[in-house]
N, C-alpha and C positions, 0 to 999 in steps of 0.2 A: 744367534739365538732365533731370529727370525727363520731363516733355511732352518733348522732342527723342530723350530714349531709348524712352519709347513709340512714338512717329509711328513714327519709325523700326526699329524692331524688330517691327513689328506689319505695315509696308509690306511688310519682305523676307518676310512670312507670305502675301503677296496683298490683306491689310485695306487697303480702298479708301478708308477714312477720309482726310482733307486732315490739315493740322494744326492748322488752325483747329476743326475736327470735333471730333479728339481731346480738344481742348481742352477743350472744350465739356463732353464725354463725361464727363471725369477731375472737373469740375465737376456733374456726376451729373443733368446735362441729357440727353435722348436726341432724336438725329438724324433727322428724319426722311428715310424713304427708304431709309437703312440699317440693315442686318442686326443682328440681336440679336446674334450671333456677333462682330461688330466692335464690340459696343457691348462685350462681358462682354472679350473679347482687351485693349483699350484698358485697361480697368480694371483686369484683372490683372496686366497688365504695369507698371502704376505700382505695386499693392501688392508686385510680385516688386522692383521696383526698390526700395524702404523697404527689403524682407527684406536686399538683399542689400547695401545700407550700414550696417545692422544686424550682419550679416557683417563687414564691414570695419572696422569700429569693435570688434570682439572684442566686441559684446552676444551674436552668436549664434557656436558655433565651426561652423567649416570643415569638414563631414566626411560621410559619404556621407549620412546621413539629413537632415542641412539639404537636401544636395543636391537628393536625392528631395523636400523639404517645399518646396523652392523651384519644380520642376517640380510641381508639385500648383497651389502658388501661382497660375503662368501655365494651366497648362491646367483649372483649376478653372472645371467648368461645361459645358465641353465634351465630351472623348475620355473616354471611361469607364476610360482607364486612366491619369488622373491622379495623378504621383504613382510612377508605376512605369516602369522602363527600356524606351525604343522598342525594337517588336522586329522593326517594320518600315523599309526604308529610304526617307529623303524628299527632295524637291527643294527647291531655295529661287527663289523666285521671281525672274525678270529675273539669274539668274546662270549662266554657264556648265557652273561647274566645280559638280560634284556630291560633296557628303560621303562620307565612306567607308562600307563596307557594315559593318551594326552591328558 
């Protein structure tokens, strides 16, 4: 479950990774051909995915600074404001409808 919520949540990001890739990735093998950005994305998205079963099993509580620790999680390594509320508006890739404005 975890490899299927990364591929996929890392796809609707534009990450060109296959799933066999990711796989690979989350196994802390690195792709060639592909982006360090795809490789660190894949990774933090399965440790976000731990955090937040960890969440749901009441190890961690539910509340705005998990929140933020969660978004740190996944963008850790990239956006220098990992960790802190977007205060820009974004698309999602291959979808029509656009998120609300922050």
């Amino acid at each position: 479950m975890k490899l299927m919520h990364t591929y996929h949540s890392n796809a609707m990001e534009g990450n060109t990774l296959t799933l066999q890739e990711t796989k690979i990735v989350l196994e802390e093998i690195t792709i060639s051909g592909k982006s360090l950005r795809e490789h660190i994305e894949a990774s933090n998205t399965a440790r976000a995915f731990d955090l937040v079963g960890d969440m749901a099993r009441g190890k961690v509580p539910i509340n705005h600074v998990s929140i933020q620790r969660l978004h740190e999680v996944v963008t850790s390594g990239l956006p220098e404001d990992a960790g802190r509320y977007r205060t820009d508006n974004i698309r999602i890739t291959g979808v029509v409808k656009t998120p609300p404005d922050r």
